[in-house]
C-alpha positions as CSV (number, residue, x, y, z in Angstrom):
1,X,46.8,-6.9,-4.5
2,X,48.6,-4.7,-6.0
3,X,48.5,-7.2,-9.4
4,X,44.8,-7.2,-9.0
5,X,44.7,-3.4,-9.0
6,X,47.4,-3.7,-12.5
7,X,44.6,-6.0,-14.2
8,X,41.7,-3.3,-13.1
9,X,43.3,-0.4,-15.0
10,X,44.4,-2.7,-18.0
11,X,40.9,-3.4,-18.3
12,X,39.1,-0.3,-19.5
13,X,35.7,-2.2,-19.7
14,X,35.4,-3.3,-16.1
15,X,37.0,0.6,-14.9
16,X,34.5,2.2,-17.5
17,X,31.7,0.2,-15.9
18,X,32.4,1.1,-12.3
19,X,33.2,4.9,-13.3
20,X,29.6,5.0,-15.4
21,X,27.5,3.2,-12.6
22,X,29.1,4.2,-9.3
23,X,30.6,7.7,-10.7
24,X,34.5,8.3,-11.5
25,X,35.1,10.4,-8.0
26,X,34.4,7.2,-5.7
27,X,35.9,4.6,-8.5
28,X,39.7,6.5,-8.6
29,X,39.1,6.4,-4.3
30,X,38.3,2.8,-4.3
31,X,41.5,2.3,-5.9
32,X,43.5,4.9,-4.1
33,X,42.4,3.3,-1.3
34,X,43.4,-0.4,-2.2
35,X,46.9,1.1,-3.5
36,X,47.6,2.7,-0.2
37,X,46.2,-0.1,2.2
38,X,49.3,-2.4,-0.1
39,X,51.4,0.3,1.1
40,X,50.0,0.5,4.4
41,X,48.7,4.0,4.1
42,X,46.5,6.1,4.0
43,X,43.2,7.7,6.6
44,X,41.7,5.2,8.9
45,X,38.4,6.1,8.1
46,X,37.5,7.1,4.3
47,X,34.3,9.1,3.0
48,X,32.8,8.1,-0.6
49,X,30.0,9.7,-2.4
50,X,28.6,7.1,-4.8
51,X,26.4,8.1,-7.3
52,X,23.4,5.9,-6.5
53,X,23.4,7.3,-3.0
54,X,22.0,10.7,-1.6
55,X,24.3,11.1,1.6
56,X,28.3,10.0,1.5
57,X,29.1,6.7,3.1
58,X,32.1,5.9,5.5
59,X,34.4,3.2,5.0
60,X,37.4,1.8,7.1
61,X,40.3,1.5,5.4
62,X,43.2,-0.8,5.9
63,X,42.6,-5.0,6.4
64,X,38.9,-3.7,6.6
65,X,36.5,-5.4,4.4
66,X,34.4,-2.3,4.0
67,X,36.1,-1.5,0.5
68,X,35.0,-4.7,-1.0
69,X,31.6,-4.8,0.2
70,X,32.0,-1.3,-1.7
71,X,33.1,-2.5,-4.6
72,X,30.6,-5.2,-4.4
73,X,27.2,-2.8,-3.7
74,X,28.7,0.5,-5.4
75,X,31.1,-0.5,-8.3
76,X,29.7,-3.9,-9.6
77,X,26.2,-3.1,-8.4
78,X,25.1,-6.6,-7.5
79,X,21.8,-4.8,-6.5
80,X,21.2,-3.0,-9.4
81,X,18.2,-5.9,-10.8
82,X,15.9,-5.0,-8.1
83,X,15.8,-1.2,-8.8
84,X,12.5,-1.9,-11.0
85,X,10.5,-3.5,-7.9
86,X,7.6,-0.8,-7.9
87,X,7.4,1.8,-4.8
88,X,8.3,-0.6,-1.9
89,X,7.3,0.9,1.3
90,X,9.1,-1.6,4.1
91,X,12.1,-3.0,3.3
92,X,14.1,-5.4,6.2
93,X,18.2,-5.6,5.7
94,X,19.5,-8.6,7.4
95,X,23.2,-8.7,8.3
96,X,23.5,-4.5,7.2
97,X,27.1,-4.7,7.9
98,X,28.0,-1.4,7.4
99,X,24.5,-0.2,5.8
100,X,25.7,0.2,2.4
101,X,22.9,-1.9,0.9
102,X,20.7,0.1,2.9
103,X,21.6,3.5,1.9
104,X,21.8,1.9,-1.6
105,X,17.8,0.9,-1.4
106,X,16.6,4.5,0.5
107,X,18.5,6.3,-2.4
108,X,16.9,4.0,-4.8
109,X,13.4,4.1,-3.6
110,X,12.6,7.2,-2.2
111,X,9.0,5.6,-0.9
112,X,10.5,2.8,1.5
113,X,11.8,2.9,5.0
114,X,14.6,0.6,6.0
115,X,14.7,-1.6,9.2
116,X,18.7,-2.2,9.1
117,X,19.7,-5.1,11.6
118,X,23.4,-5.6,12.5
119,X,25.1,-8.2,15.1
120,X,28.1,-6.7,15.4
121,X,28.6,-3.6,17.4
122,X,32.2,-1.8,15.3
123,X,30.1,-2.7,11.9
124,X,27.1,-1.2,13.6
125,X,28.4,1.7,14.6
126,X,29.5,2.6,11.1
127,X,25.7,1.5,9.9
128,X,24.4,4.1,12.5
129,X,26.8,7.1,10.9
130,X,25.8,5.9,7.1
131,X,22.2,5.8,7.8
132,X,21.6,8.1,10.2
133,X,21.3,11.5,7.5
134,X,18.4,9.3,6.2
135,X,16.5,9.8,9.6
136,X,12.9,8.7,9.7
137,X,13.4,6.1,6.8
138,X,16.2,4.4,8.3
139,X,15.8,2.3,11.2
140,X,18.8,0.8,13.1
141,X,19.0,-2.4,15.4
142,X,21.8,-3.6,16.9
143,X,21.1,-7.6,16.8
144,X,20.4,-10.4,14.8
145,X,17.6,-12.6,12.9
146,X,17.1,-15.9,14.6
147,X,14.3,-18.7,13.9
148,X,13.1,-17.1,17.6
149,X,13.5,-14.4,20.2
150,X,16.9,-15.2,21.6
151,X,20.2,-14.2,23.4
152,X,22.9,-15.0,21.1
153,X,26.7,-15.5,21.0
154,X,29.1,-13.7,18.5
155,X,31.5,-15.6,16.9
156,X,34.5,-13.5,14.7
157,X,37.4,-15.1,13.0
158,X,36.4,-18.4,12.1
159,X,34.2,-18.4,9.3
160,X,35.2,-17.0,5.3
161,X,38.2,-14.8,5.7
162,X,37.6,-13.7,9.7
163,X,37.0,-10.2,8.6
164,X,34.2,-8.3,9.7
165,X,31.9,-8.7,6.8
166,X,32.6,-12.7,8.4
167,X,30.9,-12.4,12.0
168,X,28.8,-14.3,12.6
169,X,26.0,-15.4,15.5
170,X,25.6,-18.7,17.4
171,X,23.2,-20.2,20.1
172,X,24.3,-19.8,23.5
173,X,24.2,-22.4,25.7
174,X,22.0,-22.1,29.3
175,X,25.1,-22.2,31.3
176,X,27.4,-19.8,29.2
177,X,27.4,-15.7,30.8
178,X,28.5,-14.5,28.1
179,X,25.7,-13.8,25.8
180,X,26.5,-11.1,23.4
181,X,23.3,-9.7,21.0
182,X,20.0,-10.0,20.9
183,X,18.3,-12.5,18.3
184,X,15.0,-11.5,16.7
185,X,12.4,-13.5,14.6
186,X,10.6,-11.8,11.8
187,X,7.6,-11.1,13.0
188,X,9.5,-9.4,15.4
189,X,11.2,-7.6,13.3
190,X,8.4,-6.7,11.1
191,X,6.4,-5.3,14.5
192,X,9.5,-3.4,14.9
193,X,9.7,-1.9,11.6
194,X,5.9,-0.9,12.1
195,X,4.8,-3.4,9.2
196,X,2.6,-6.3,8.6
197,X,4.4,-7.4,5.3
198,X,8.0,-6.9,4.1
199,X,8.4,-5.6,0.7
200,X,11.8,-6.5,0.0
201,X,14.0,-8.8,2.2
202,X,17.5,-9.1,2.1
203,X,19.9,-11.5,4.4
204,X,23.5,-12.0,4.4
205,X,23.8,-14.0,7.7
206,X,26.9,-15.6,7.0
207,X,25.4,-19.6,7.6
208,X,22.7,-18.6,10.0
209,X,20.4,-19.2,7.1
210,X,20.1,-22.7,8.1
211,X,18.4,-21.6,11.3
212,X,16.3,-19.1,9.6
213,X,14.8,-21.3,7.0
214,X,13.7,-24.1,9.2
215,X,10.2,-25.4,9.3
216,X,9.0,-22.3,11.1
217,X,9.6,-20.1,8.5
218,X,6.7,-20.8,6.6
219,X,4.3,-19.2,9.2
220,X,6.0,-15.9,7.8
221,X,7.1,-16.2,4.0
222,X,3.8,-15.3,3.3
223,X,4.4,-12.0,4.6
224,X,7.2,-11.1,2.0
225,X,7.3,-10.3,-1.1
226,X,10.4,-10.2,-2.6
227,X,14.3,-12.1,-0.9
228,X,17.7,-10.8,-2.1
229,X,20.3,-13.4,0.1
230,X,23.4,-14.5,-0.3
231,X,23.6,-18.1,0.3
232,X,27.3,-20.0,2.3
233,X,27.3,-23.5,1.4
234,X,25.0,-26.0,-0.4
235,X,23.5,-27.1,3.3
236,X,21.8,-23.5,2.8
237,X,20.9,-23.3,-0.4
238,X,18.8,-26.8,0.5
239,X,17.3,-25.2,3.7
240,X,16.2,-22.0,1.5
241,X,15.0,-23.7,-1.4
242,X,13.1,-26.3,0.8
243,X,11.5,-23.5,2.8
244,X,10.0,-22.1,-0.5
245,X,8.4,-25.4,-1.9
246,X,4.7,-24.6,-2.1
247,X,5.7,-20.6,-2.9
248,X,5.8,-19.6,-6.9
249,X,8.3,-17.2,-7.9
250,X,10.7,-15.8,-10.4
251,X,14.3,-16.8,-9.9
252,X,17.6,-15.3,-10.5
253,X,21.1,-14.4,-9.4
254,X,23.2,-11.5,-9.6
255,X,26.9,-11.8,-8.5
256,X,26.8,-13.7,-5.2
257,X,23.4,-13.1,-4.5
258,X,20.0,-15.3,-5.4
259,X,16.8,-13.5,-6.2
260,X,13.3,-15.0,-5.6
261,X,10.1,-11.9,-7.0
262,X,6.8,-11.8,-6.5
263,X,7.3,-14.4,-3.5
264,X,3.4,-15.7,-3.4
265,X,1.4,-19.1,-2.4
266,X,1.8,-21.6,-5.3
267,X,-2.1,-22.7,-6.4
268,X,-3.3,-26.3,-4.9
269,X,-4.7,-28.7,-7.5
270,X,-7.3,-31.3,-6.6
């Protein structure tokens, strides 16, 4: 780690980046943070002020994950390509984590309201704390997004690195008790958020796209307009890709993510 942090500051174009998009308060904290979690220092709980939000965020320190998924949303702006979407009004984050993303979009877009849905409850209650200066515009929902209404299983530690941008959901069986969070479909979700369409969706669900993006999905693509999702494993990116045959749209990819605008109906020819 501490290499990693050596090449950062040896490399005045990725530090001059970070510094110009994210501003240089929260850049020299990201990495005082990351030199004291080597050292096994430092606050358990950190407060940032990036410059593409309105409120500051919280982060937890130490083995957390939260500083990455900072650096990821705040520093290297993987978001950054969908700031030109015009006045979006309802926009649904899938697998909020922390609510980073979302306090990234209600800063961005000052017209939108956020529907912010989180599985796990230490991840959500850090979402609730980041969003909640946004009031009105920022929904919360402790659960998850599921191909139906369903009670779901959590399952931590055995998927990507087992930290808790990793959690991730599973169907529970009919004789199992335990039965941890609530799984929601879109249309669910979009009743929820008080909208019939969805002008931007984004989904990091950590494999569960594979349940989302089965044949059922197409009663509700229509309904959205633009997806920002990070995809785990080829098996995904086929389920996603083969949802969206018959849709046209413009595709692209920024960091981890892939970007599909102007989702619509692709034209039938006799």
């Amino acid at each position: 780690m501490l290499m990693k942090l050596k090449k950062i500051l040896r490399a005045p174009g990725v530090f001059l980046s970070w510094g110009r998009s994210a501003g240089w308060r929260p850049t020299l904290t990201w990495t005082a943070v990351r030199m004291k979690t080597r050292f096994g220092s430092g606050p358990a709980i950190c407060s940032f002020k990036p410059r593409r939000t309105k409120y500051r965020v919280l982060a937890r320190s130490g083995a957390s994950s939260d500083i990455d998924v900072f650096r990821q949303i705040f520093l290297s702006e993987e978001y950054a390509c969908l700031t030109d979407i015009p006045s979006p009004t309802t926009i649904l984050d899938l697998g909020a984590n922390v609510g980073y993303t979302s306090a990234y979009f209600l800063s961005c877009f000052p017209t939108a309201s956020v529907l912010a849905v989180e599985p796990d409850p230490a991840n959500f209650e850090i979402l609730r704390k980041n969003l909640a200066q946004y009031g009105e515009r920022a929904k919360v929902l402790r659960g998850a997004v599921w191909s139906h209404n369903s009670r779901l299983k959590l399952s931590r530690g055995t998927f990507g690195d087992g930290r808790e941008w990793a959690t991730q959901v599973v169907a529970s069986q009919d004789n199992e008790d335990s039965k941890d969070v609530e799984g929601f479909d879109i249309p669910t979700l979009l009743r929820l958020a008080g909208a019939e369409s969805v002008d931007l969706l984004k989904i990091d669900i950590e494999r569960s796209e594979l349940e989302l993006f089965n044949c059922a999905s197409r009663s509700w693509l229509p309904r959205v307009k633009n997806i920002c999702i990070e995809l785990h494993g080829d098996d995904c990116r086929n389920a996603f890709m083969t949802a969206l045959e018959g849709f046209n749209y413009e595709l692209r990819t920024s960091g981890e993510l892939t970007i599909c605008r102007n989702l619509r109906r692709g034209v039938v020819r006799l």
